[in-house]
Structure formats: C-alpha cells, structure tokens
Backbone as a chain_set.jsonl record, in Angstrom:
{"seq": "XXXXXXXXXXXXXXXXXXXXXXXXXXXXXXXXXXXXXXXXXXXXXXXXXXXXXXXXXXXXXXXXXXXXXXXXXXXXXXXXXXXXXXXXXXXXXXXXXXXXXXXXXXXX", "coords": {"N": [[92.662, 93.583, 79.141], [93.093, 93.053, 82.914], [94.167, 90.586, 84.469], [93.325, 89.049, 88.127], [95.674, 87.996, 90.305], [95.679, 87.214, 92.751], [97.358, 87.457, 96.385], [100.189, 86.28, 97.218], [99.734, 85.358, 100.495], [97.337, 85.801, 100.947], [95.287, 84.486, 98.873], [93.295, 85.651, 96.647], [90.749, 85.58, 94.212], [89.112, 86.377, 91.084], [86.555, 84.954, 90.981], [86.136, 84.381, 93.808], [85.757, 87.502, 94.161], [83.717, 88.072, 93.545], [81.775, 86.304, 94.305], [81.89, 87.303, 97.283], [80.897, 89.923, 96.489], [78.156, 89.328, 95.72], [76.841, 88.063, 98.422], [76.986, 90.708, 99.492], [79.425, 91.883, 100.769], [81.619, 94.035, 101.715], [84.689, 95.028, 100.431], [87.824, 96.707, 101.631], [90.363, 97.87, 100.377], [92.223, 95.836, 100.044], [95.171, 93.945, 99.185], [96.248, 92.853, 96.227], [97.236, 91.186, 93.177], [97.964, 92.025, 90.258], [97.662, 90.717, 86.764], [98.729, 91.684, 83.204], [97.736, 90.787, 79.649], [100.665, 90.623, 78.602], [101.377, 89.219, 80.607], [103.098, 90.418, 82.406], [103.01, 91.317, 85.523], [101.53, 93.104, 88.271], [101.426, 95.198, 91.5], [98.11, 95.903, 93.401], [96.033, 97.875, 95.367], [92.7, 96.744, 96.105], [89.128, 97.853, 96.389], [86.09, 96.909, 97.323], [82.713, 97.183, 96.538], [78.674, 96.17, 97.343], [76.062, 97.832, 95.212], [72.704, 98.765, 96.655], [69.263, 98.927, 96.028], [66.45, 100.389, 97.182], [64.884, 98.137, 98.683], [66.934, 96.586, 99.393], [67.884, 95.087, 97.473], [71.218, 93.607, 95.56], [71.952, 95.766, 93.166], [74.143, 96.338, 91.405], [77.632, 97.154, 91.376], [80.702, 98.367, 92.803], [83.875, 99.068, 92.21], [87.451, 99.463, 92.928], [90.466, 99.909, 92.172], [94.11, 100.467, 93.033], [97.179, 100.813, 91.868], [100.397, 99.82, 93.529], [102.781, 99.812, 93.194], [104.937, 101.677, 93.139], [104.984, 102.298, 95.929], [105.404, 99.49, 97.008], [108.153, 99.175, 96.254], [109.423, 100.9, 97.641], [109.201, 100.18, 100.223], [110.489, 98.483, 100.066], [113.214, 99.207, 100.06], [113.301, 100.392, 102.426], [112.961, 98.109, 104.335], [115.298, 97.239, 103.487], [117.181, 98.822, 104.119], [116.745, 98.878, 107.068], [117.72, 96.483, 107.892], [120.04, 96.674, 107.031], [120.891, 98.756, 108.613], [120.906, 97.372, 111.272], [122.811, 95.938, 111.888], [125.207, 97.636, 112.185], [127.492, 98.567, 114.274], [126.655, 98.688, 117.889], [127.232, 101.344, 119.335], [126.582, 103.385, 116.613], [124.585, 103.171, 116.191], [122.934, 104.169, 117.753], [124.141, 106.801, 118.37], [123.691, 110.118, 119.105], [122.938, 112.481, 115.997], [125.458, 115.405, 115.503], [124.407, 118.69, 115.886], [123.794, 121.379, 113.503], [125.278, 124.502, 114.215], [123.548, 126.414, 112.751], [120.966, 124.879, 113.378], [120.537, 124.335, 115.643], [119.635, 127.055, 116.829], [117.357, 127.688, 116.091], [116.107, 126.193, 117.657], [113.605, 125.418, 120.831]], "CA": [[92.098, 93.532, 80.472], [94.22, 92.714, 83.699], [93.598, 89.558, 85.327], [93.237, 88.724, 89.304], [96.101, 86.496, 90.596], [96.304, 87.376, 94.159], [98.581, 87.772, 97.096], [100.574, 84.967, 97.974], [99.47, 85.784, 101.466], [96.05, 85.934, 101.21], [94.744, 84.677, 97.95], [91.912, 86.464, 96.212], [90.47, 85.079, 92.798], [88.045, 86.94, 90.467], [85.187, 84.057, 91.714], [86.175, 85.24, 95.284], [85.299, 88.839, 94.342], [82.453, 88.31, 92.693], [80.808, 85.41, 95.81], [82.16, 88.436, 98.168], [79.695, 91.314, 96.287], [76.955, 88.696, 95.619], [76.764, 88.179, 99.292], [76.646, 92.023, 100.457], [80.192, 92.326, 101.941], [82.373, 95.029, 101.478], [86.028, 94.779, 100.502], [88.808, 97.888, 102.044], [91.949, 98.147, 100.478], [92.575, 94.401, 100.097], [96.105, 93.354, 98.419], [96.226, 92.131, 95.246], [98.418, 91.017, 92.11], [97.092, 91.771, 88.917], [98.429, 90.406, 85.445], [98.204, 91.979, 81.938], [97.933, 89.655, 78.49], [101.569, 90.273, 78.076], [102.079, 88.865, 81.52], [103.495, 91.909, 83.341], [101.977, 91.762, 86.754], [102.04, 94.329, 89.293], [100.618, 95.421, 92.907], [97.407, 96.69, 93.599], [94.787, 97.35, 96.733], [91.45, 97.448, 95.59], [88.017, 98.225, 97.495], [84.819, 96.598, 96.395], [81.246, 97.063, 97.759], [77.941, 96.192, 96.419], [75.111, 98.806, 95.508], [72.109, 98.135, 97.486], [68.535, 99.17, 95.88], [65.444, 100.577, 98.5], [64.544, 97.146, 98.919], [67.913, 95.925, 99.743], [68.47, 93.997, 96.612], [72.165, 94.493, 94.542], [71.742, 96.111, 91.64], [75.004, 96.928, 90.859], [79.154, 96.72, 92.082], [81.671, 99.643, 92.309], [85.27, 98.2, 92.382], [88.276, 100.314, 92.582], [92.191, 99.733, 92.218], [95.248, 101.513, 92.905], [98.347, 100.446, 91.487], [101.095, 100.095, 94.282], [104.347, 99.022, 92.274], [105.91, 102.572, 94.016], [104.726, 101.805, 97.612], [106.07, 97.861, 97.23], [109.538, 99.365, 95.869], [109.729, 101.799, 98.266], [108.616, 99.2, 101.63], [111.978, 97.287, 100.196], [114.278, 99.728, 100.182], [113.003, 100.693, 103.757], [113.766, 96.816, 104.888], [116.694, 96.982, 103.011], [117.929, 99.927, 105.001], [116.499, 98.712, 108.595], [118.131, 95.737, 108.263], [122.019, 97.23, 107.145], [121.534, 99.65, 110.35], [120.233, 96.431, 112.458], [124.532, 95.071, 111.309], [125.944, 98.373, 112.709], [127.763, 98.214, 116.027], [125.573, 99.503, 119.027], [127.546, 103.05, 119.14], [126.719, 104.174, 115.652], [123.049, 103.271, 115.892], [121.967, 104.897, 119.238], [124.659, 107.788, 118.788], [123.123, 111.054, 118.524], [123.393, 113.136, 115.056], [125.794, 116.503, 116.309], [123.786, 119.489, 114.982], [124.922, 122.318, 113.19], [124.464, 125.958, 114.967], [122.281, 126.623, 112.707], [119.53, 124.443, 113.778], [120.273, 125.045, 117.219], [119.358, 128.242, 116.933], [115.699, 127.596, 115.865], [115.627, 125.197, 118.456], [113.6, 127.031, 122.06]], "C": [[93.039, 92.772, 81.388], [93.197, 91.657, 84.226], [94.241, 89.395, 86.834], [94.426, 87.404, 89.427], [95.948, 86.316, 92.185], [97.531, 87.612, 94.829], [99.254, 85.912, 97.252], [99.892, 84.571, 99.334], [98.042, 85.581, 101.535], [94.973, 86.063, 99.632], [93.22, 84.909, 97.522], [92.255, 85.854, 94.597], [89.128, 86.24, 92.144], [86.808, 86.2, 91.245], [85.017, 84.795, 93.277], [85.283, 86.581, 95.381], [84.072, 88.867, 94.162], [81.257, 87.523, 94.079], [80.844, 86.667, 96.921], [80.927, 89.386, 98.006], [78.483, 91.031, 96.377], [75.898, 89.008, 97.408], [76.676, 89.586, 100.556], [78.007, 92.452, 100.792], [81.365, 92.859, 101.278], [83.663, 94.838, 101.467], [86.963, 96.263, 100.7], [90.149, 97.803, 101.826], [92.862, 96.592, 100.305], [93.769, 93.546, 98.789], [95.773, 92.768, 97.1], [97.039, 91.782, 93.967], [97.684, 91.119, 90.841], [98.198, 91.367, 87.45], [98.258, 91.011, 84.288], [98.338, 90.718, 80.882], [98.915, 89.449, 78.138], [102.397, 89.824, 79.545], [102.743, 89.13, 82.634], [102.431, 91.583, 84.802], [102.923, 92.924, 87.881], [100.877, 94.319, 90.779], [99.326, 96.078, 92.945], [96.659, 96.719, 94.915], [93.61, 97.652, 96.143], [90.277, 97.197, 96.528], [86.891, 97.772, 96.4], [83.307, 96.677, 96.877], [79.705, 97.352, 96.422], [76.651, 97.793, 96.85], [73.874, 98.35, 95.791], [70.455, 99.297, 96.398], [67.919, 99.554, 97.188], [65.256, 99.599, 98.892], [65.334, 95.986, 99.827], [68.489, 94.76, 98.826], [69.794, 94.735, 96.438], [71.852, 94.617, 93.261], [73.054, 96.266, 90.609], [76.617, 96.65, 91.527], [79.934, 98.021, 91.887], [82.888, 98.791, 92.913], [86.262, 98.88, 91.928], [89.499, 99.859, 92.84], [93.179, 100.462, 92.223], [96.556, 100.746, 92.905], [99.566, 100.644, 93.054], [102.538, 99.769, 94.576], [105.187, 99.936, 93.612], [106.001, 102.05, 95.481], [105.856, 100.492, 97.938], [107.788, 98.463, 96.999], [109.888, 99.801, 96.855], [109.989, 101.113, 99.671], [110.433, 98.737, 101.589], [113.16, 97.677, 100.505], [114.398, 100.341, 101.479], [113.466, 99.638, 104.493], [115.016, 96.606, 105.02], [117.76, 97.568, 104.204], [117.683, 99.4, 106.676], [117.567, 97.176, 108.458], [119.682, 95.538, 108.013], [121.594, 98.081, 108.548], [121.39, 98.436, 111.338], [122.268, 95.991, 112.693], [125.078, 95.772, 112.178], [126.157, 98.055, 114.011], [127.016, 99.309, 116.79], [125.852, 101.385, 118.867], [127.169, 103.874, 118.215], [125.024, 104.253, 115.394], [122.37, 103.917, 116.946], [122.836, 106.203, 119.376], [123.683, 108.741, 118.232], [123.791, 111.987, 116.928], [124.106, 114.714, 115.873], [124.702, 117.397, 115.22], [124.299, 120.413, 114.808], [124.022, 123.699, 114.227], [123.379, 126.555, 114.823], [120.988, 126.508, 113.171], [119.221, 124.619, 114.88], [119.606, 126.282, 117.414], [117.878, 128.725, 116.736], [115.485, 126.758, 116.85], [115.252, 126.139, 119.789], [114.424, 126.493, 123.115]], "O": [[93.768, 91.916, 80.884], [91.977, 91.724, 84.378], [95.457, 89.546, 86.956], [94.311, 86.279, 88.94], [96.129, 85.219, 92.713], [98.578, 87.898, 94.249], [98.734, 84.8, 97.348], [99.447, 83.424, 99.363], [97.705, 85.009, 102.571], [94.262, 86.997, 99.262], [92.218, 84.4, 98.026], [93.316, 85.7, 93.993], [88.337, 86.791, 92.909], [86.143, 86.836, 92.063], [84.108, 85.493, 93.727], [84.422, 86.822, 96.227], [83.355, 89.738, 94.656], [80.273, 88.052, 94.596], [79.76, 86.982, 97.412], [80.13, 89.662, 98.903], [77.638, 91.795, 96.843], [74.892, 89.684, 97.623], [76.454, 89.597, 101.767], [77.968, 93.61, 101.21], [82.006, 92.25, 100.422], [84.077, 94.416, 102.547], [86.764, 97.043, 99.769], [91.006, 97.691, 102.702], [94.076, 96.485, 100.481], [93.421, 92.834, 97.846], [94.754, 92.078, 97.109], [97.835, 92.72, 93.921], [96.856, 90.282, 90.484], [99.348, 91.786, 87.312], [97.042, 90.892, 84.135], [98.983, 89.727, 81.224], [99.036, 88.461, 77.413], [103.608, 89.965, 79.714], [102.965, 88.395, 83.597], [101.205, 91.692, 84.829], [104.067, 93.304, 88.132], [99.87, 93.637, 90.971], [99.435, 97.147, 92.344], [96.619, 95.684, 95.58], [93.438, 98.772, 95.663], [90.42, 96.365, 97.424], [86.764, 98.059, 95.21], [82.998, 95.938, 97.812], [79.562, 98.048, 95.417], [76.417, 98.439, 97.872], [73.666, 97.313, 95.162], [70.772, 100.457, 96.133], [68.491, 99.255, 98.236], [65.437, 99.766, 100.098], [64.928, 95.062, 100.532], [69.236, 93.838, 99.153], [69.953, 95.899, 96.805], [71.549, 93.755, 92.437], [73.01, 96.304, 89.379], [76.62, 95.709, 92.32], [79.79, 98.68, 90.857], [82.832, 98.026, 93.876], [86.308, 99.09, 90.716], [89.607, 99.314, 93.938], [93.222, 101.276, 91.3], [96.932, 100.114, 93.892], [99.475, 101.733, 93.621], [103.197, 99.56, 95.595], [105.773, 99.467, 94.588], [106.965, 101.498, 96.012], [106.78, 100.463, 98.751], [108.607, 97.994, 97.789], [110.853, 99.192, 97.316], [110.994, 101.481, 100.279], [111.276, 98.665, 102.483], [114.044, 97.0, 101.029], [115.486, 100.836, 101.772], [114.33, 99.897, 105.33], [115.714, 96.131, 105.916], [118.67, 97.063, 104.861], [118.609, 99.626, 107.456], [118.272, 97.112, 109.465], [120.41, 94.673, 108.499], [122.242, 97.806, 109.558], [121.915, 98.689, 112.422], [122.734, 95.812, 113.818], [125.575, 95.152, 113.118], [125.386, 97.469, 114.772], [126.817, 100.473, 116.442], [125.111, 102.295, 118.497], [127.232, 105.072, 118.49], [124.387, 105.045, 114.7], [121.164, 104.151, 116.869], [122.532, 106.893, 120.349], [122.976, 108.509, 117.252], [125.008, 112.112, 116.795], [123.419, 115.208, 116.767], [124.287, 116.999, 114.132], [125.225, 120.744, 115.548], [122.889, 123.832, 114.69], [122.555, 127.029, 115.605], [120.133, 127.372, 113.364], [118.117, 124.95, 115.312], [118.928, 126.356, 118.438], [117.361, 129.784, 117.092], [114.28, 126.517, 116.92], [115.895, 127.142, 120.096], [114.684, 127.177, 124.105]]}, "num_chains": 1, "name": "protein.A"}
C-alpha cells in the first residue's frame, strides 16, 4: 500500500484527507506525493468526496488517483526548453519560421 507524503507546496497528510471527508468537503485534483514500502515515490492528483445518505449523513468515501510521473517529466522539459530560448539573442526568438511552398499552398 502507497503512503501519503504530500506536496512540498501544499502539504496533505492521510489525517488531512480523512478530517477533509469527515467534514463533507470535496477534494478536485489536489497534488500529491505518494510513497511505496520500497520507498519509490511518485506524483499523483487525486479527487476525494464524501457519499452523502437521504438524511445527509456520510456513509461512505470515493477517492481517486492518477499517477502524474509523465506530466511532471514532461512540465520539465517544457521549462527546460523556455528557459534555453529565454538565452537566445532577440533575432532568433521573434524571427519568423520561412515556410516551405508546400504549406503555402494550403494556406487561403
């Protein structure tokens, strides 16, 4: 079973989640770090909201996670890249790409 460490950013604890559902209030997508037993942690967002009887008691919790290792890799290599073009001299970052005939040619 994976354990709750949180974000740096905005830490979330298992207790957290659990005072959160007790209380009625719905979690959307909300960062998180999870750990396995061999220590491995990775990214996730998960959504939590309690189930509400006729009465309005909770009876119940649905709590979902989506792994987001790719996303986080992907964000970095996006930074990575905005911040080598940020280096380039003015001309090479505001010049236009020439296009080939081809594309012109679909263009109206």
């Amino acid at each position: 079973m994976a354990k709750i460490i949180g974000e740096k950013d905005a830490p979330v604890t298992a207790d957290k989640v659990k005072k959160r559902l007790k209380s009625g209030e719905t979690s959307m997508n909300t960062p998180l770090t999870m750990s396995t037993k061999e220590r491995k942690e990775f990214p996730i967002l998960y959504s939590a909201a309690p189930i509400k009887d006729n009465k309005g008691n909770i009876t119940e919790e649905v709590i979902s996670g989506t792994d987001i290792t790719e996303l986080r890799r992907r964000e970095a290599e996006l930074n990575l890249c905005s911040a080598r073009s940020k280096r380039l001299p003015g001309e090479y970052r505001s010049h236009p790409r020439p296009q080939s005939p081809a594309v012109k040619r679909f263009q109206p």
